[in-house]
N, C-alpha and C positions, 0 to 999 in steps of 0.2 A: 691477617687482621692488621689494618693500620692502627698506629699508634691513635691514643687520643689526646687532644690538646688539653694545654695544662692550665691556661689561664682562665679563673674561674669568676671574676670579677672587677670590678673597680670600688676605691673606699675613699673619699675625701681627707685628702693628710689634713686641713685646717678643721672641720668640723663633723668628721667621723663617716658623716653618709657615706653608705654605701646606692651602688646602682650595679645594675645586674648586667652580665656579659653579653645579655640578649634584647638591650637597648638599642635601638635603633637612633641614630643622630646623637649620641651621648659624650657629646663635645665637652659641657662643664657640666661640674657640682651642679642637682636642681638648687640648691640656697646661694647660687651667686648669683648676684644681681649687680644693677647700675651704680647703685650705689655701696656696694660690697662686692666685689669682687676678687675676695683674700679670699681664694678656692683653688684646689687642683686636683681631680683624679690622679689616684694612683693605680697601679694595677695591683692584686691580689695572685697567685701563683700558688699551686699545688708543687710538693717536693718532687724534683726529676730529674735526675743526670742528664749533665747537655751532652746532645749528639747530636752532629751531625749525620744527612743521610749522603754527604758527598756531592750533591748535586751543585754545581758550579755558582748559581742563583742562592744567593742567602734566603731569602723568602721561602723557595721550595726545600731548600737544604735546612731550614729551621723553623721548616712551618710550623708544628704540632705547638712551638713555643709562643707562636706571634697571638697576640689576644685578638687580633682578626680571625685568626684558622676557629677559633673557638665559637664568636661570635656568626660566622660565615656557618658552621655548623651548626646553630640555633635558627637559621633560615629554612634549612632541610637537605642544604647542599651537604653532599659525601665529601668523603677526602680526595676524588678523583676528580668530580666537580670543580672543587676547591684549587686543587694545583692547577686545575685548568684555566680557572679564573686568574691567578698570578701569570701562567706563560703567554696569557695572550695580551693581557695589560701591558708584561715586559716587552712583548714584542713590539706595540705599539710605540711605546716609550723608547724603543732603539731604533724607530723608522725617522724622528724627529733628535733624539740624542747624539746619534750615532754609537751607539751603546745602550745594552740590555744592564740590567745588575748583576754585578758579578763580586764575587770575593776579589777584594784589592789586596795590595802585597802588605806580608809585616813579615820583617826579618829583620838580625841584627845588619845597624850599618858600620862594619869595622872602620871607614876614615872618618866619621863622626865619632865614632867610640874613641881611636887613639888620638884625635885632636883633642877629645875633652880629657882625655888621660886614664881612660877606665881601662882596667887589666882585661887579659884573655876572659877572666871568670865571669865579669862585668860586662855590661856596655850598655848601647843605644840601640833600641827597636824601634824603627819607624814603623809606620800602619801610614800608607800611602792614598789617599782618597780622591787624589789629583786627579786621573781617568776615571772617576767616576761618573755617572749619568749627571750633566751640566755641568762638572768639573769643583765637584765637592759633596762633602758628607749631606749636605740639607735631602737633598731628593731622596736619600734613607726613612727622615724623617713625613717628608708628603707620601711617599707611596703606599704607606697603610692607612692612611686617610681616603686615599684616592681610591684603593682594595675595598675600603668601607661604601662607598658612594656606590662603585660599580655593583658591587653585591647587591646590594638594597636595590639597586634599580633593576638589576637582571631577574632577581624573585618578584618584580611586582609591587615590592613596597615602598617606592617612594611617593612622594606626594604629588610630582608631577607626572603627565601621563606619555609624556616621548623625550627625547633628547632633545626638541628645539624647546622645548619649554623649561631647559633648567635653569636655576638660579646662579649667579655670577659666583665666580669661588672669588676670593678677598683675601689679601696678606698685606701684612704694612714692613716694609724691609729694601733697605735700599743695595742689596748685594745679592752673595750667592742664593740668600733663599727667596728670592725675588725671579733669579733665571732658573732655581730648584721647580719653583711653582708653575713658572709659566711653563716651561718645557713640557712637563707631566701636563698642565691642561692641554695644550697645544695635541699631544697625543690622542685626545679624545675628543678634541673638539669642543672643549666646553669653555667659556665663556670665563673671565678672569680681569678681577681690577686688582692693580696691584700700585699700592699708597709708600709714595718716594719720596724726600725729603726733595726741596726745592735745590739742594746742594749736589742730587745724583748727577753721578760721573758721565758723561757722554756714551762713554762705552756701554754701560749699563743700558743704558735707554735702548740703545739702538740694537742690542739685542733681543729687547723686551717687544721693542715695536717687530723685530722679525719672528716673533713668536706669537706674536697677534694678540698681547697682552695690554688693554685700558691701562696705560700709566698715568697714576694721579699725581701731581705736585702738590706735598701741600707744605701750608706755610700757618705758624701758629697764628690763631683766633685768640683775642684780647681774653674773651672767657675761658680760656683751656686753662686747666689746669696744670701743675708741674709736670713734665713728662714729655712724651714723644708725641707731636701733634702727628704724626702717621700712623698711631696706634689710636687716639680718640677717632679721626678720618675713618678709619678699617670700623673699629665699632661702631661708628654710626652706620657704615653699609650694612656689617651687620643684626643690627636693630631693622634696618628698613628690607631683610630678608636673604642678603648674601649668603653663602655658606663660607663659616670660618675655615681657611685653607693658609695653615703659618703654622711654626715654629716654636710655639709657645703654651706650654701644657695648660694655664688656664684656660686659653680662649679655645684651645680645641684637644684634648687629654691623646687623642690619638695618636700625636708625633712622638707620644713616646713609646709609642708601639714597637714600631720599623725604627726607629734611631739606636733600639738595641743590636739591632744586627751588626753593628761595628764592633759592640764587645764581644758579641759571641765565636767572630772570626776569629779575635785576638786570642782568647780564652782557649779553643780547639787547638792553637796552635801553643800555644803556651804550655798545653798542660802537654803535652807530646814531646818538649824541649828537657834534654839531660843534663843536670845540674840544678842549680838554685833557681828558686821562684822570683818570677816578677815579683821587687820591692817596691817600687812607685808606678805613678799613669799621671804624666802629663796634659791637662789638658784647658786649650784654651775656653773661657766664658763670658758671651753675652748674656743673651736670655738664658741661658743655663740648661737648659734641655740637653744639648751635647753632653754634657757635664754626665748627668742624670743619665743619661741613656746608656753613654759608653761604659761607665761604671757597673750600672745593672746587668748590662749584659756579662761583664767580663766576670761579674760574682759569680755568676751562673754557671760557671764552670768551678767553682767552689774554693778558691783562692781570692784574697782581698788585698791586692800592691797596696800601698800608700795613696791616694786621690790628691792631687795638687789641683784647685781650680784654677786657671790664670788670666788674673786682669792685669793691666795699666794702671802705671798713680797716674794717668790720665781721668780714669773710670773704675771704679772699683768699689761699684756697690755691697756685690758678694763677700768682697772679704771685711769689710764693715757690718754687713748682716752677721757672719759667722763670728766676730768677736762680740757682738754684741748678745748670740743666742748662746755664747758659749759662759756668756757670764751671768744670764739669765735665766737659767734651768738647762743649759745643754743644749749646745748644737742640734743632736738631732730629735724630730717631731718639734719644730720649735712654728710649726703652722697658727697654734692658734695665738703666738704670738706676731703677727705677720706686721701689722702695722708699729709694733715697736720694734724690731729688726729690720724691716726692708721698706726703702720710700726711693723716689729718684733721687740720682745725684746730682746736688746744684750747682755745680758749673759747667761750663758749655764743656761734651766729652772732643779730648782731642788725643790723637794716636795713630803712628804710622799702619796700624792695626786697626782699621778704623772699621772692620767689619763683629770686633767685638766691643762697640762701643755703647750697647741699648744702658740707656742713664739708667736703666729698672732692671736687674734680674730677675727676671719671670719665674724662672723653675726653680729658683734658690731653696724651696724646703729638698725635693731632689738631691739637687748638688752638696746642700749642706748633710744632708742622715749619710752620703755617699763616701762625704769626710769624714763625720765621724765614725762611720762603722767600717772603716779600714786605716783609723790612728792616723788620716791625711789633715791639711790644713790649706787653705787657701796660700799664694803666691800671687805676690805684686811688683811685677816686673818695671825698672825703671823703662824711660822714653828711650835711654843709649842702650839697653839690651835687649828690646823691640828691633832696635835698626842691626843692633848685632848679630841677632839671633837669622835675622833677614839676609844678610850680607853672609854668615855662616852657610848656611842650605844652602845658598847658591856657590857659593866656594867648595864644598866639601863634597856637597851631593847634585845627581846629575836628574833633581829633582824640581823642577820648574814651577816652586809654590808660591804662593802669595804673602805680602804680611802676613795678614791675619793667621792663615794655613801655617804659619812658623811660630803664632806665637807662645805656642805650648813650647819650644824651645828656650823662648827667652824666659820663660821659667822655671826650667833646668839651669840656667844661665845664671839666675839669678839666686839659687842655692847651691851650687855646684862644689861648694865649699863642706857642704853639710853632707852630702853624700860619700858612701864608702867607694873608696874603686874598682871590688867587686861586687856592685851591685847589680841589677838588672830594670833599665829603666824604660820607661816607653813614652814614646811623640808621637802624638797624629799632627802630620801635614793633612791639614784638611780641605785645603782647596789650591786649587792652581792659579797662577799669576794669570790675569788679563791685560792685554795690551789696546 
């Protein structure tokens, strides 16, 4: 008898609705709208020890937990159905990637641990995300979305009636989850506009155009409000019928499905290591999902390190949210107060990190319940130990990551003082350097 999945639904952290695991398209909150938009499913969980069934593919290796295996089960499909659905998606996905999903590495790295001065008992655990499917953590977060789309169309119930008549997928992201996005549609052949700031890097483009991805430029509109005009751009596509395909738990609840799979890697192997428990989880934040994800997963194995989120005094929305909801009734469930803790940040973001630089934390009620229910606190890495932390990984470690993918380091870097030396810390390197 296969296990049964555990996730039993979704609740709105800002305004309590719930929606059911057997919703079909259940992207946001039904109560958000255009002009309210302070919403975000969360998922709901029945109690279960995490396990792994071994299998090398996190998806299959932890399906019963993914709120897809749940929802995919509410369609009629079986568990055999269901894994079958994941292997041949992944297959897809490695014919265009060059790589399926697989477990990335996390182990201590002993010449980061004794450069930073942590004892034998202590050190540094990277979680490597570098070889992952388009060379970082985001395609975690699209592949349960995309798992979503296929199911619904393989039963019969979508609303169009073949693959040439799908609706464009839409992400607004000028980086990894921009070649995250296209890569997965590319795999299926579906159709993809993806909303770039007029500032996107060469490189960037010219992999999106070999992926066969509508790159839009956009440039703010005298009407736009504060914020990122590649996020208003993506909404208006999808107002005019795209499907939301990004990063971002409001506009689509499901990236925070599959973005747990990085904690529960972490977690399996954590709980298996002799000696003392992870103390902290470094990790960097834009829209905050990361944050959110990797967090939940790794509780799930039933130990709580410390959660650091890490911004830039470049950009640092999050950690101005969290002092301001901490002095407000408490960091965490601080949803329904969304418009007094979290607005954009008004000056232009600037940071050699400049892949966590969205002026708005998206998934900050996430990231923040994630600090407080493991006694973490936000970190705010200066500009010099962004470039340090960048200059370190590649000196120490034979890790080829990018700003951004370092900069949970530079906030190790940046309390380094405050930690014991033996403690047991963790970095995700989240994405690799492009040239």
């Amino acid at each position: 008898m296969q296990p049964a999945p555990v996730v039993t639904g979704w609740r709105c952290s800002a305004c309590g609705t719930r929606v059911a695991i057997s919703e079909i398209f259940s992207w946001r909150c039904p109560n958000s709208s255009d002009s309210d938009r302070h919403h975000v499913l969360e998922l709901e969980n029945s109690i279960a020890p995490l396990r792994s069934s071994g299998d090398t593919n996190p998806y299959v290796g932890f399906q019963r937990y993914l709120a897809w295996d749940a929802f995919a089960a509410t369609l009629g499909l079986d568990f055999e159905a269901r894994t079958k659905i994941i292997r041949e998606l992944d297959d897809a996905v490695s014919v265009v990637a060059g790589t399926g999903f697989r477990t990335t590495p996390f182990a201590r790295h002993d010449a980061l641990s004794d450069e930073l001065g942590f004892s034998q008992q202590g050190g540094v655990w990277i979680k490597d995300e570098t070889h992952n499917v388009a060379g970082s953590q985001k395609a975690r977060h699209l592949f349960s979305e995309l798992l979503h789309l296929i199911a619904v169309e393989k039963v019969g119930r979508a609303p169009w009636k073949n693959p040439n008549e799908r609706p464009a997928l839409a992400i607004a992201s000028c980086g990894n989850a921009a070649i995250a996005a296209s890569t997965l549609a590319r795999a299926v052949n579906w159709p993809i506009q993806v909303f770039v700031p007029q500032s996107a890097d060469e490189a960037t483009l010219k992999i999106l155009s070999s992926l066969q991805a509508n790159a839009v430029l956009c440039q703010r509109i005298a009407t736009d409000p504060a914020g990122d005009p590649c996020v208003f751009r993506f909404r208006e596509a999808i107002a005019a019928g795209s499907i939301p395909f990004g990063v971002q738990g409001p506009e689509n609840a499901w990236c925070l499905d599959g973005g747990r799979t990085i904690g529960w890697e972490m977690a399996v192997v954590a709980e298996n290591l002799p000696g003392s428990l992870m103390s902290r989880m470094f990790v960097q934040a834009g829209g905050g999902a990361f944050v959110a994800c990797a967090a939940a997963g790794f509780f799930a194995g039933a130990t709580k390190p410390k959660v650091h989120a890490v911004q830039t005094q470049g950009c640092a929305p999050l950690a101005r949210a969290f002092k301001i909801a901490q002095s407000s009734g408490g960091a965490r469930n601080a949803g329904d107060r969304w418009t007094q803790c979290m607005w954009p940040w008004e000056s232009p973001p600037v940071s050699l990190a400049d892949g966590i630089l969205d002026d708005e934390t998206y998934d900050w009620i996430g990231a923040c319940n994630a600090m407080a229910d493991s006694d973490g606190y936000p970190v705010v890495a200066t500009e010099a130990q962004v470039h340090e932390s960048y200059a370190l990984a590649h000196r120490v470690t034979n890790i080829d990551v990018s700003p951004t993918g370092a900069a949970g380091l530079a906030g190790l870097l940046a309390i380094r003082q405050e930690i014991a030396d033996d403690e047991r810390v963790i970095v995700i390197f989240s994405g690799v350097r492009r040239q």
